[in-house]
DSSP file (Angstrom, degrees, kcal/mol; ACC not computed):
  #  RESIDUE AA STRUCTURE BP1 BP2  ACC     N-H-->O    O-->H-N    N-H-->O    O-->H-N    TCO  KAPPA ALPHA  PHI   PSI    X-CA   Y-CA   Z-CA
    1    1 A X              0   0    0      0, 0.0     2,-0.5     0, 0.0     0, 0.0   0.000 360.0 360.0 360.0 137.7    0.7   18.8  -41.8
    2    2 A X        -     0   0    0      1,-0.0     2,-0.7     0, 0.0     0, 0.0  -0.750 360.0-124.3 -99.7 117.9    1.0   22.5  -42.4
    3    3 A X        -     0   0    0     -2,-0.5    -1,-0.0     1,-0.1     0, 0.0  -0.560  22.3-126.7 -57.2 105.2    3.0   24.6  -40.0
    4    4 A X        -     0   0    0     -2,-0.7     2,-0.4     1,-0.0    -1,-0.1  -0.129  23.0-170.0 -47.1 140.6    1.1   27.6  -38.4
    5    5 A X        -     0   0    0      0, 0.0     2,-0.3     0, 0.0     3,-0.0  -0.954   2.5-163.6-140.3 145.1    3.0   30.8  -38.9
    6    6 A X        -     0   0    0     -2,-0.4     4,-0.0     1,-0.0     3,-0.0  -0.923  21.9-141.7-144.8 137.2    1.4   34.3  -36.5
    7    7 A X  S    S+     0   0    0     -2,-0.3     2,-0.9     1,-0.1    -1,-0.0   0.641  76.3 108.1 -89.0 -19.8    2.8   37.4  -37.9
    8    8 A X  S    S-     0   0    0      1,-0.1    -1,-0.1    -3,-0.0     3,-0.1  -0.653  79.4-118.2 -61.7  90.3    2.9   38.2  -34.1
    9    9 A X        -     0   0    0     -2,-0.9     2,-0.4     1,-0.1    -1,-0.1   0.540  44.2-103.2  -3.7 161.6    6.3   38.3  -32.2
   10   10 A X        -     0   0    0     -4,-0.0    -1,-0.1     1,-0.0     2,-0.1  -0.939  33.8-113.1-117.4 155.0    6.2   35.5  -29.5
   11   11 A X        -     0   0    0     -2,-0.4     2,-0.2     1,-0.1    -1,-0.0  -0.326  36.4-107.4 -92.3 154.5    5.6   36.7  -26.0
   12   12 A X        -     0   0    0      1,-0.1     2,-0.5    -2,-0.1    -1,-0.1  -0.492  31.4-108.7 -80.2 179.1    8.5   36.1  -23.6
   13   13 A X        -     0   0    0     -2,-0.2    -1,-0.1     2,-0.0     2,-0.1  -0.870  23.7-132.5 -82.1  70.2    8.4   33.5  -21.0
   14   14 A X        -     0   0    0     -2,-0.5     2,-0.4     1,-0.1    -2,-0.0  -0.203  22.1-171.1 -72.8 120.4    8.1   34.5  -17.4
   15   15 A X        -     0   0    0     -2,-0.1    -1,-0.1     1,-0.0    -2,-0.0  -0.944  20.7-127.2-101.9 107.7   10.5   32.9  -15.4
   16   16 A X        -     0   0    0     -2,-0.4     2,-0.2     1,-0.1    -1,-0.0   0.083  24.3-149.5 -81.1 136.8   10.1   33.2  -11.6
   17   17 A X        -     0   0    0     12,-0.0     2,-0.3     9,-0.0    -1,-0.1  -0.664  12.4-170.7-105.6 165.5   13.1   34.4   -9.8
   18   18 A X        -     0   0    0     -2,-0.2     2,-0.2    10,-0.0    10,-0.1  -0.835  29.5-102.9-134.4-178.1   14.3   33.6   -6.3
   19   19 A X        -     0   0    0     -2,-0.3     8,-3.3     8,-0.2     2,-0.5  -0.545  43.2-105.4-107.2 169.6   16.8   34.9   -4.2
   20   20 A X  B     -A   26   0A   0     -2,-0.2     2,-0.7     6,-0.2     6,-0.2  -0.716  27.3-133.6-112.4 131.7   20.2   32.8   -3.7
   21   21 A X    >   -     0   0    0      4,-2.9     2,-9.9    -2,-0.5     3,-9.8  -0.603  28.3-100.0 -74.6 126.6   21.0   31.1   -0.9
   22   22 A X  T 3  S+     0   0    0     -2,-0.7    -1,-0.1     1,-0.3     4,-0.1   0.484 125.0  48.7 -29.1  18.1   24.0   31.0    0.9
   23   23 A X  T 3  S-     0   0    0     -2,-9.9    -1,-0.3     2,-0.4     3,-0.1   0.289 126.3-106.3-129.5  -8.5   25.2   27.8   -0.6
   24   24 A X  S <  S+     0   0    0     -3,-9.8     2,-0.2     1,-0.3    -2,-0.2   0.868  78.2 122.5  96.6   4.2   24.2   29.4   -3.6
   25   25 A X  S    S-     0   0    0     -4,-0.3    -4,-2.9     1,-0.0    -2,-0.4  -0.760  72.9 -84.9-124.0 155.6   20.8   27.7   -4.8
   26   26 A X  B     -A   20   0A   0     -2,-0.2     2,-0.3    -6,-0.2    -6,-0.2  -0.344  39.3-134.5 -69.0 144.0   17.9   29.2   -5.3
   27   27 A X        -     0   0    0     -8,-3.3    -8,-0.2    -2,-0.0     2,-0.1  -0.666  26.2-117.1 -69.2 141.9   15.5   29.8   -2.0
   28   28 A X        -     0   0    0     -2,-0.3     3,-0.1   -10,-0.1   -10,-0.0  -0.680  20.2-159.5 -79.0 149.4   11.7   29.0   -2.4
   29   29 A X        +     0   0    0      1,-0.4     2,-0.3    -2,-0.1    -1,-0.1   0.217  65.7  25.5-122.8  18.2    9.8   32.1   -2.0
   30   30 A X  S    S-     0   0    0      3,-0.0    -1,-0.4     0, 0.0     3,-0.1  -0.704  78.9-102.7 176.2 140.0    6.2   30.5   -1.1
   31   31 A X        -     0   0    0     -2,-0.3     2,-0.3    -3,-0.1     3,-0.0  -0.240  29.6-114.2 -60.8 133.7    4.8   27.6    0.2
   32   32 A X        -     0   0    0      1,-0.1    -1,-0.1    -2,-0.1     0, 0.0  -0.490  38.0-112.4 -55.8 122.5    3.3   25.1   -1.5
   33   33 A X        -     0   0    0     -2,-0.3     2,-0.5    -3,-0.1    -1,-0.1  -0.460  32.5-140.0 -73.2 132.2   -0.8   24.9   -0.5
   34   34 A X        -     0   0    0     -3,-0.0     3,-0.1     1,-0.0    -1,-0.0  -0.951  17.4-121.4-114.6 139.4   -1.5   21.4    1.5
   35   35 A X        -     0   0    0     -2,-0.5     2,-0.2     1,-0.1    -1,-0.0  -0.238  26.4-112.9 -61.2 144.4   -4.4   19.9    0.5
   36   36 A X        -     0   0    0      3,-0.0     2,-0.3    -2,-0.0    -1,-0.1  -0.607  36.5-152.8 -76.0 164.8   -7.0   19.4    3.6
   37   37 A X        -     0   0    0     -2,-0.2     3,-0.1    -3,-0.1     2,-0.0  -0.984  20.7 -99.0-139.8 133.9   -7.4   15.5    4.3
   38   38 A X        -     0   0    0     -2,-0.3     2,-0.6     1,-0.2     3,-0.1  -0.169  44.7 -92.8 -77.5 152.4  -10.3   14.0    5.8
   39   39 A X        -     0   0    0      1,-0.1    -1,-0.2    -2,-0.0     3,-0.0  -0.290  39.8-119.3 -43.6  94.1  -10.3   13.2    9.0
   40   40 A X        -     0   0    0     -2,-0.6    -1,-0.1    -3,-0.1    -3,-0.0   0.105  41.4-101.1 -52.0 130.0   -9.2    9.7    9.6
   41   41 A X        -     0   0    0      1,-0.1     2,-0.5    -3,-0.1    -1,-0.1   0.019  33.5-134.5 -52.6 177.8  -12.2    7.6   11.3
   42   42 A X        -     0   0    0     -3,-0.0     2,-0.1     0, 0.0    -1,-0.1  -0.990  19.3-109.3-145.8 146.5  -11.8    7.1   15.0
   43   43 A X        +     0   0    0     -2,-0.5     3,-0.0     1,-0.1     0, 0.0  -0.427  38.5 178.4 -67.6 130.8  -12.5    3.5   16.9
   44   44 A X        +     0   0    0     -2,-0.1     2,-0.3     3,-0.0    -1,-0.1   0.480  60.7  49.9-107.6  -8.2  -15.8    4.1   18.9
   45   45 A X  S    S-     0   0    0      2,-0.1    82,-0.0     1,-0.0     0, 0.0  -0.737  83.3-124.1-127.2 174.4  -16.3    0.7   20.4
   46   46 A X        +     0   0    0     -2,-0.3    82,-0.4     2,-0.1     2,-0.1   0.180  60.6 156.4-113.0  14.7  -13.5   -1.4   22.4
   47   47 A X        -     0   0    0     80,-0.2     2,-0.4     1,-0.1    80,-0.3  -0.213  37.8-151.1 -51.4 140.8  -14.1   -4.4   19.9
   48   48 A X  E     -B  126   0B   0     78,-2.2    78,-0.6    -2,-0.1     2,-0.1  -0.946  19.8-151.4 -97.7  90.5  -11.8   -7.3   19.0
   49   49 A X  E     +B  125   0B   0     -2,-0.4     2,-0.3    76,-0.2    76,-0.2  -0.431  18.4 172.1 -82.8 153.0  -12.2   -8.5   15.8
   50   50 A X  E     -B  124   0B   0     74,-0.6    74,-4.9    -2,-0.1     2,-0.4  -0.953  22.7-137.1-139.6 145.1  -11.7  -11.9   14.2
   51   51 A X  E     +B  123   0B   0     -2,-0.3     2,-0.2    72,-0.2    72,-0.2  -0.844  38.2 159.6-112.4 153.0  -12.3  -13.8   11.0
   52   52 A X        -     0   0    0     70,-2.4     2,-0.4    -2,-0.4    70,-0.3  -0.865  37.5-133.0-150.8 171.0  -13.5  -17.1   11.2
   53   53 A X        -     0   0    0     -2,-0.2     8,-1.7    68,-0.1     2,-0.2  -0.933  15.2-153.7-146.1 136.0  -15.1  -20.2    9.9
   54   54 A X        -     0   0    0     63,-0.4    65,-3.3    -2,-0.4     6,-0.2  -0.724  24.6-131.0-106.2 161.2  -17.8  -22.5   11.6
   55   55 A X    >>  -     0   0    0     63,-0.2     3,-3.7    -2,-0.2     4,-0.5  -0.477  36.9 -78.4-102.8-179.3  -17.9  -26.0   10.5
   56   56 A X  T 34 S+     0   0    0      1,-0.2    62,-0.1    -2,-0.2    -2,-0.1   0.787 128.2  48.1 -29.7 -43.9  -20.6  -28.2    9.5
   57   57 A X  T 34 S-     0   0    0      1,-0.1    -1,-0.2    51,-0.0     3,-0.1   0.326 123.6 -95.9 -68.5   7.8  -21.7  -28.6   13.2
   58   58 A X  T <4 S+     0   0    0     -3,-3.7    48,-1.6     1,-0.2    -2,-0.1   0.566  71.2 154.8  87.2  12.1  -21.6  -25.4   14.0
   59   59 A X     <  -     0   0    0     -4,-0.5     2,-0.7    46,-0.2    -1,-0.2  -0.241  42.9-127.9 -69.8 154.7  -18.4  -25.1   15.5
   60   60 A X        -     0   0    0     -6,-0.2    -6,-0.2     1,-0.1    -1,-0.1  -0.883  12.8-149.8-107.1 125.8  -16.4  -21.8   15.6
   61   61 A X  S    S+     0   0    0     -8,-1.7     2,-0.4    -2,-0.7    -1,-0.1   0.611  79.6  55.1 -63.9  -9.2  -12.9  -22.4   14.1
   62   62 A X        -     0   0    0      1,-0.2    42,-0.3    42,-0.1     4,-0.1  -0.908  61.0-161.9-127.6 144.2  -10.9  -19.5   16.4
   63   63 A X  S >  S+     0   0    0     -2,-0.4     3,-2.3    40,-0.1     2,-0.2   0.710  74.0  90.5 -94.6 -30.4  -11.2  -19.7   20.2
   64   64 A X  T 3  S+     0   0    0      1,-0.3     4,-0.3     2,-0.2    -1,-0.1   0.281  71.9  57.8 -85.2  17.9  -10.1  -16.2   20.3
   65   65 A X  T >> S+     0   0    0     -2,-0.2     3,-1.1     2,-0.1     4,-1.0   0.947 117.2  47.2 -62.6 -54.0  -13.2  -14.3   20.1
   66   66 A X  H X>>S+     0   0    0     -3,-2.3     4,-1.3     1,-0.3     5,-1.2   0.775 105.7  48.1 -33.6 -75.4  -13.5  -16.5   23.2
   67   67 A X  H 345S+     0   0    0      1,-0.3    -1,-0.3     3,-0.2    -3,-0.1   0.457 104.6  69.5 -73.2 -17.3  -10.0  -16.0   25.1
   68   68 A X  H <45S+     0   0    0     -3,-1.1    -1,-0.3    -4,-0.3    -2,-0.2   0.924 111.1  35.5 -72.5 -57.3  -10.9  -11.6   24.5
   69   69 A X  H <<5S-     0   0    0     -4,-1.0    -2,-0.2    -3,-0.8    -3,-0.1   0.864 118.2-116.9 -77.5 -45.6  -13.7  -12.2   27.0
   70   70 A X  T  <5 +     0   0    0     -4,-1.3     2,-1.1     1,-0.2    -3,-0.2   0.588  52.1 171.1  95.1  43.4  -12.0  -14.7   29.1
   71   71 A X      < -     0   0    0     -5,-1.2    -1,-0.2    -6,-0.1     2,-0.1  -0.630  13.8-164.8 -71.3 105.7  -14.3  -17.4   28.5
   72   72 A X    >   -     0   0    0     -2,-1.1     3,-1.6     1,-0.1     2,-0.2  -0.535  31.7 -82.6-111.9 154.8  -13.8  -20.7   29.5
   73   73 A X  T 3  S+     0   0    0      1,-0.2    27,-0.1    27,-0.2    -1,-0.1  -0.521 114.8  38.6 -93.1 151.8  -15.2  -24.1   28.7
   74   74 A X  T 3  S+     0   0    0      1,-0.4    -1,-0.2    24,-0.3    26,-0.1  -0.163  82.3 158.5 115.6 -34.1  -18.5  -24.9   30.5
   75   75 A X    <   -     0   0    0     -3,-1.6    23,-0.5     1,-0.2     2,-0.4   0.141  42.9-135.2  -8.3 113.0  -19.5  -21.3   30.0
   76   76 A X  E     -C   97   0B   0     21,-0.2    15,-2.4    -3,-0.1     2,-0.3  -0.823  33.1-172.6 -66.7 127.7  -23.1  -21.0   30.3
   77   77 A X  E     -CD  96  90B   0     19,-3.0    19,-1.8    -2,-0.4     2,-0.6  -0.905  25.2-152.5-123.7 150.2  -24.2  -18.6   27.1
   78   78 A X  E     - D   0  89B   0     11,-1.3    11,-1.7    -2,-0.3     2,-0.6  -0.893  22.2-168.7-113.4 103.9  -27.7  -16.9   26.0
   79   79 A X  E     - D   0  88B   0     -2,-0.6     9,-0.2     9,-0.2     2,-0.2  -0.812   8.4-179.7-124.2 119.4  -27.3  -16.7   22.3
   80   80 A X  E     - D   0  87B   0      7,-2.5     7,-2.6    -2,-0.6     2,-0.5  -0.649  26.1-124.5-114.4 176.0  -30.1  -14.4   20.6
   81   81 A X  E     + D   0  86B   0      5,-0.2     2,-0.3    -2,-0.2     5,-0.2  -0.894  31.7 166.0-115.5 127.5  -30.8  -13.5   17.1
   82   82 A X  E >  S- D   0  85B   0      3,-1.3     3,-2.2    -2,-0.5    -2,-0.0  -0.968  72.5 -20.3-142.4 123.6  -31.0   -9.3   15.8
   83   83 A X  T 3  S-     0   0    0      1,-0.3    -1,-0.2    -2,-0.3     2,-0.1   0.977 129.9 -43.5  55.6  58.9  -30.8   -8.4   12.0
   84   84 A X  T 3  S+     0   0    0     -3,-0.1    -1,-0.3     1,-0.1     2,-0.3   0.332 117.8 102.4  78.7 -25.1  -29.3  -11.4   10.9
   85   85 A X  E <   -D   82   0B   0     -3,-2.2    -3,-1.3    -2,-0.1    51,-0.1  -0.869  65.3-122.9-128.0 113.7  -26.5  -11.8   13.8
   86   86 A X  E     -D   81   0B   0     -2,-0.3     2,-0.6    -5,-0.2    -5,-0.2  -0.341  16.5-148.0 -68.3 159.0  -26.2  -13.8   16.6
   87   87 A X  E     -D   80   0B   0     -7,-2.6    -7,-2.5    47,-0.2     2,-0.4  -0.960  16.0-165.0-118.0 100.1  -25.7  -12.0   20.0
   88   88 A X  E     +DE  79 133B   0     45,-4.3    45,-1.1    -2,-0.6     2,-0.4  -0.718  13.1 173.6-106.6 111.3  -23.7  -14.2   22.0
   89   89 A X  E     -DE  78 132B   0    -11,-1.7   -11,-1.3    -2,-0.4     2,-1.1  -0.955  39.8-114.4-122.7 146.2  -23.6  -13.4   26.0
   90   90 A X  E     +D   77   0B   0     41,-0.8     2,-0.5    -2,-0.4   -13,-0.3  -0.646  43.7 176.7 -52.1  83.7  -22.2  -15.0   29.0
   91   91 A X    >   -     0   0    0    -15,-2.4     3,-1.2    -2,-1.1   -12,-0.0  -0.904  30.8-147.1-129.0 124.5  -25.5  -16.0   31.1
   92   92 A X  T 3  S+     0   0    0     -2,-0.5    -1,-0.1     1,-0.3   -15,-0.1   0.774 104.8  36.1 -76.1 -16.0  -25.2  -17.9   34.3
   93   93 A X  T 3  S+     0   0    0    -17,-0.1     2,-0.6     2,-0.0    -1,-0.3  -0.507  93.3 147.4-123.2  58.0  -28.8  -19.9   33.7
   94   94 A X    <   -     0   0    0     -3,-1.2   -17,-0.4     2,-0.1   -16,-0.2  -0.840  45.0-149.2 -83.1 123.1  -27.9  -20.0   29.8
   95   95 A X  S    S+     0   0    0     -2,-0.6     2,-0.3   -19,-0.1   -17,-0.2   0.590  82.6  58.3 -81.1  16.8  -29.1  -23.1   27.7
   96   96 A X  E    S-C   77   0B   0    -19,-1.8   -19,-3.0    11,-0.0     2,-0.2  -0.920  73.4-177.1-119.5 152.3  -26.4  -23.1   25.4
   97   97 A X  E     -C   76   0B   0     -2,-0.3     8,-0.2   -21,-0.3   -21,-0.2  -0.570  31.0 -89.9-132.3-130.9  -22.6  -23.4   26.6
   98   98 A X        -     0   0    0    -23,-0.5     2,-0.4   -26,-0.2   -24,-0.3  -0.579  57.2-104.4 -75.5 139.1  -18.7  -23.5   25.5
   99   99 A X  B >>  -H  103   0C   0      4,-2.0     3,-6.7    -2,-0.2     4,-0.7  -0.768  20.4-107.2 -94.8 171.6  -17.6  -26.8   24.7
  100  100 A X  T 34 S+     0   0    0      1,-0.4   -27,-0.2    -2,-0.4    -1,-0.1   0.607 128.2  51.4 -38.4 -43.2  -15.4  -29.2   26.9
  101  101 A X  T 34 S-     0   0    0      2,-0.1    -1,-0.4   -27,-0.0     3,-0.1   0.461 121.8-106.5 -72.3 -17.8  -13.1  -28.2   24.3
  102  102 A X  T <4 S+     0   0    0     -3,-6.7     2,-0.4     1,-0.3    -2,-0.2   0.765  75.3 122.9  99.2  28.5  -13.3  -24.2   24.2
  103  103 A X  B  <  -H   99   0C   0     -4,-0.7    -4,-2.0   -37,-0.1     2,-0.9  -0.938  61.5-124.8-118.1 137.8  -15.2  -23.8   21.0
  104  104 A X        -     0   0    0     -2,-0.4     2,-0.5   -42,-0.3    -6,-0.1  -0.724  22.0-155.3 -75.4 114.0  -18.2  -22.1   20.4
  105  105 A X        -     0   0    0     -2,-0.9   -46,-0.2    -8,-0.2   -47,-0.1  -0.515   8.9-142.9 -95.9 120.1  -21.0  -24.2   18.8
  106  106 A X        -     0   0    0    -48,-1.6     2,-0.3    -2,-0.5   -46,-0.1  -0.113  22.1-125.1 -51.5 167.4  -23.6  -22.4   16.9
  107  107 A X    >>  -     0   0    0    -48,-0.0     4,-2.2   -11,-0.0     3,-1.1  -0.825  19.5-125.1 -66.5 133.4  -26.9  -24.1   17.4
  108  108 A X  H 3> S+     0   0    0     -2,-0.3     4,-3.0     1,-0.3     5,-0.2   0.902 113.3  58.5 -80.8 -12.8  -28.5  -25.1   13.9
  109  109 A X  H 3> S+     0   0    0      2,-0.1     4,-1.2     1,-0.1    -1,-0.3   0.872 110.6  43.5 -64.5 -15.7  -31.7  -23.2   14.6
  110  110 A X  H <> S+     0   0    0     -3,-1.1     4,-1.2     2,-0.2    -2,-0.2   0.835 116.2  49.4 -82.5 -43.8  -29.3  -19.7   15.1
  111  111 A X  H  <>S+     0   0    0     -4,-2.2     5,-3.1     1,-0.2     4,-0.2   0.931 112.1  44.6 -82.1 -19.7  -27.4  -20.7   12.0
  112  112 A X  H ><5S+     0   0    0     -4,-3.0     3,-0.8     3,-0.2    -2,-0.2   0.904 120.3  42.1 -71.9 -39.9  -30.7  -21.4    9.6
  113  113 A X  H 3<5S+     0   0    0     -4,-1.2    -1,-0.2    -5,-0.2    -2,-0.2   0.726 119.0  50.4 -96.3 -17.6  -32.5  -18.0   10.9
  114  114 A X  T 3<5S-     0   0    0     -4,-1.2    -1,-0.2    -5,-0.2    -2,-0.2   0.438 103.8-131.8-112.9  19.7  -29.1  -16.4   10.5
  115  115 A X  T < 5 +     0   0    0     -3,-0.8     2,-0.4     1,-0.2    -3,-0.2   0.840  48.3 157.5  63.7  63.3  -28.4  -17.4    7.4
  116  116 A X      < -     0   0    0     -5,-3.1     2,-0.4    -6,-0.1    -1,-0.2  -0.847  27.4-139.5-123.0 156.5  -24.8  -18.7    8.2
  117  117 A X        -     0   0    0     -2,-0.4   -63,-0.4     4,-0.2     2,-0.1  -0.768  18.1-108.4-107.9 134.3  -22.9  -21.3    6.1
  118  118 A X  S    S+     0   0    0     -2,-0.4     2,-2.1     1,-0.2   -63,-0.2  -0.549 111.2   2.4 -63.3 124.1  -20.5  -24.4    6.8
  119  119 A X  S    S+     0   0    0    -65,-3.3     2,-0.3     1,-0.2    -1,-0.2  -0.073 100.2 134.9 103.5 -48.0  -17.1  -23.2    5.7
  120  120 A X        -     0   0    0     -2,-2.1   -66,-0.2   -67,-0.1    -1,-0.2   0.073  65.7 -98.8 -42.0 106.0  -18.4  -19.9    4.9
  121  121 A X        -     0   0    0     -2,-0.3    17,-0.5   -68,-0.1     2,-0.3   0.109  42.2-167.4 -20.0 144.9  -16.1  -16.4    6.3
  122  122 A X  E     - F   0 137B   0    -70,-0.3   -70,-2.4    15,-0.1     2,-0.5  -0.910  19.0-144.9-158.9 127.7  -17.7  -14.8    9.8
  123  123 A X  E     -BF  51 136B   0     13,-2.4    13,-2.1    -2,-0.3     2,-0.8  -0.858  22.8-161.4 -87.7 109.9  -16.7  -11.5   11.1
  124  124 A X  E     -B   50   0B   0    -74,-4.9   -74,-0.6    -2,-0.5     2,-0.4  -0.885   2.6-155.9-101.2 114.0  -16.8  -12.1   15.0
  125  125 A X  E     -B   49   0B   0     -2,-0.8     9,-3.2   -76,-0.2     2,-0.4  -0.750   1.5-158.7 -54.2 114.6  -17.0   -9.0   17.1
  126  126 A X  E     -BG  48 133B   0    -78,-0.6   -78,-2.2    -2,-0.4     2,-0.6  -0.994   5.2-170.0-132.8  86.0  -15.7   -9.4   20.6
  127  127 A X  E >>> + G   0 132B   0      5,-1.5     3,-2.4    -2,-0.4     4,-1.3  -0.745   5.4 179.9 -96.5  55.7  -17.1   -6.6   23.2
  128  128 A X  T 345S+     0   0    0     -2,-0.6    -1,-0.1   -82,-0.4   -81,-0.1   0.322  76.4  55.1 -73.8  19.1  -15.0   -7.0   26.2
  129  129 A X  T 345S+     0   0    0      3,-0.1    -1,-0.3    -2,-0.1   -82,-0.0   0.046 116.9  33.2-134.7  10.1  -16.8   -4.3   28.0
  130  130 A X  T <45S-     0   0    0     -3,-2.4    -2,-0.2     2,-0.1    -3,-0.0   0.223 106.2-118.6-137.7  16.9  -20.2   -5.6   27.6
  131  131 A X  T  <5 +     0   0    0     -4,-1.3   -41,-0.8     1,-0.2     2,-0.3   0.960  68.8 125.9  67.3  43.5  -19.4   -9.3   27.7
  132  132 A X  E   < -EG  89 127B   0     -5,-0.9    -5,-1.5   -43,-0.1     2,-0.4  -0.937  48.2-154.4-168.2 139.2  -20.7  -10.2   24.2
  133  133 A X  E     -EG  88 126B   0    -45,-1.1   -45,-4.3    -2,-0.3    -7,-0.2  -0.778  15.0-166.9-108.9 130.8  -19.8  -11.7   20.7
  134  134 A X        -     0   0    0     -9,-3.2    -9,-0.2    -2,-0.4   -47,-0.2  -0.396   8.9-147.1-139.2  84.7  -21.6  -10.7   17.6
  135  135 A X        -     0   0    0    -11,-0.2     2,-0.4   -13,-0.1   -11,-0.2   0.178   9.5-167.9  -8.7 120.1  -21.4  -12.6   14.3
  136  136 A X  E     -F  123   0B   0    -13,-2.1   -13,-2.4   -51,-0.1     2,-0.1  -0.996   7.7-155.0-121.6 126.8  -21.6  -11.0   10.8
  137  137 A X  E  >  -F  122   0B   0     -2,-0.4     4,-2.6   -15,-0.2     5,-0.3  -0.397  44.1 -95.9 -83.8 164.3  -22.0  -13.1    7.7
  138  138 A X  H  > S+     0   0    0    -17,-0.5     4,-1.5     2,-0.2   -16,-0.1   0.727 129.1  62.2 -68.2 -13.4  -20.7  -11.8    4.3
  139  139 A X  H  > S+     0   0    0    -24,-0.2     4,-1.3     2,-0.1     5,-0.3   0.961 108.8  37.4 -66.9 -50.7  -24.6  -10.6    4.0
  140  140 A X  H >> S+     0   0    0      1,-0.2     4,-1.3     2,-0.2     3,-1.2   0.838 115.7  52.8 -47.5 -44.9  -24.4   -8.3    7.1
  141  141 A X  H >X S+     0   0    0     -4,-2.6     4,-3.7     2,-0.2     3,-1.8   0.983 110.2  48.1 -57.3 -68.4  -21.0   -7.2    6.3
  142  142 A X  H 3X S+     0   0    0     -4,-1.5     4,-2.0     1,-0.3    -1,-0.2   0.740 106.7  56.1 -61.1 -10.3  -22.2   -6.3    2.8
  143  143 A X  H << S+     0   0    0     -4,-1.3     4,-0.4    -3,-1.2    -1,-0.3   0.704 115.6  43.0 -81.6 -17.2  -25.5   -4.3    4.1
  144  144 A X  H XX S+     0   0    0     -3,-1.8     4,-0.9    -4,-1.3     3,-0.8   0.904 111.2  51.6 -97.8 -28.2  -23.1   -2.4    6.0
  145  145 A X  H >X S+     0   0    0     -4,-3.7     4,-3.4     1,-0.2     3,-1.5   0.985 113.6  43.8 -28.2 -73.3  -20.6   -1.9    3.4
  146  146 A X  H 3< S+     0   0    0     -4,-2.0    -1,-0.2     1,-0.3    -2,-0.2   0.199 111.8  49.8 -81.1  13.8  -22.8   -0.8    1.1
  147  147 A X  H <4 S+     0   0    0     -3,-0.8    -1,-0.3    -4,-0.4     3,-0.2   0.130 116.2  45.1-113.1   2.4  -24.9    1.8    3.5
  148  148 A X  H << S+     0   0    0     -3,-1.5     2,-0.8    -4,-0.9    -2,-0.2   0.455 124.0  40.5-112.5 -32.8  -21.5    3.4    4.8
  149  149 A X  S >< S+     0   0    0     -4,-3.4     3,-1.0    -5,-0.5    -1,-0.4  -0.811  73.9 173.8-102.0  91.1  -20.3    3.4    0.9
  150  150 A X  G >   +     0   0    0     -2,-0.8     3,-1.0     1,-0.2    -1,-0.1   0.613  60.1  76.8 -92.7   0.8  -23.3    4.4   -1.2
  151  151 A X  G >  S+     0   0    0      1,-0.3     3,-0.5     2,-0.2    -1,-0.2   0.382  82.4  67.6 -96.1  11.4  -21.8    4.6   -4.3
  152  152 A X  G <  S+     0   0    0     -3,-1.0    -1,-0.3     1,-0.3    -2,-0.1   0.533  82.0  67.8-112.7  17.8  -21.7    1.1   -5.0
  153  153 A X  G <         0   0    0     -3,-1.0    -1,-0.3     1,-0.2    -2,-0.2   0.405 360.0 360.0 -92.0  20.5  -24.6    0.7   -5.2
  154  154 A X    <         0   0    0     -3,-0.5    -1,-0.2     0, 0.0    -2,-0.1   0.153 360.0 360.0 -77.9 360.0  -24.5    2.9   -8.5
């Protein structure tokens, strides 16, 4: 490789001075520019989340969507179906309830219309200031992913 040679002097070097600090080190003489940062989201609802897993019968593995409410077994519940998710309420003439045991059991017509899975991950949402659980499967989860993130759907 052939060295480049300029018949032109080379320019000096500006080197930024500071003034000396009483210790004897250089002072900074301007601030560094802070990048802006976006605003960090802020929690709008007073949910309690848990992941979870129902079993073949429809059972919910975690009581503590349950114990957030103050739910007890016997509970009479109204469980309806919206976008995919059940909507789990506290209903004093409800036909579904808690069982004996403290679990909450899925009904299999809620989990066939709501497309939910033995074994399968479940987002439960916990509302304790409307008195109501709402289930997300990994589909719901992923329609909302991917409408709050649009760029993966690229």
């Amino acid at each position: 490789m052939d060295a480049i040679e300029s018949s032109a002097p080379a320019a000096p070097v500006a080197r930024p001075t500071a003034a000396a600090s009483p210790a004897g080190g250089p002072l900074a003489t301007a601030a560094l520019p802070i990048p802006s940062l976006q605003q960090r989201p802020k929690r709008l609802t007073s949910a309690r989340y848990t992941l979870t897993r129902c079993n073949r019968h429809g059972r919910l593995a975690s009581r503590h969507p349950l114990r957030v409410l103050g739910w007890c077994a016997g509970q009479a519940l109204t469980i309806l179906t919206d976008n995919g998710s059940p909507l789990i309420r506290a209903a004093p003439n409800g036909k579904e309830a808690i069982t004996a045991e403290g679990f909450l059991l899925l009904p299999a017509a809620v989990r066939r219309r709501c497309g939910i899975n033995h074994g399968e991950p479940l987002l439960v949402a916990s509302y304790p200031d409307r008195n109501l659980i709402i289930i997300c499967t990994p589909a719901v989860i992923d329609e909302m992913t991917l409408e709050r993130f649009g760029f993966l759907n690229e």
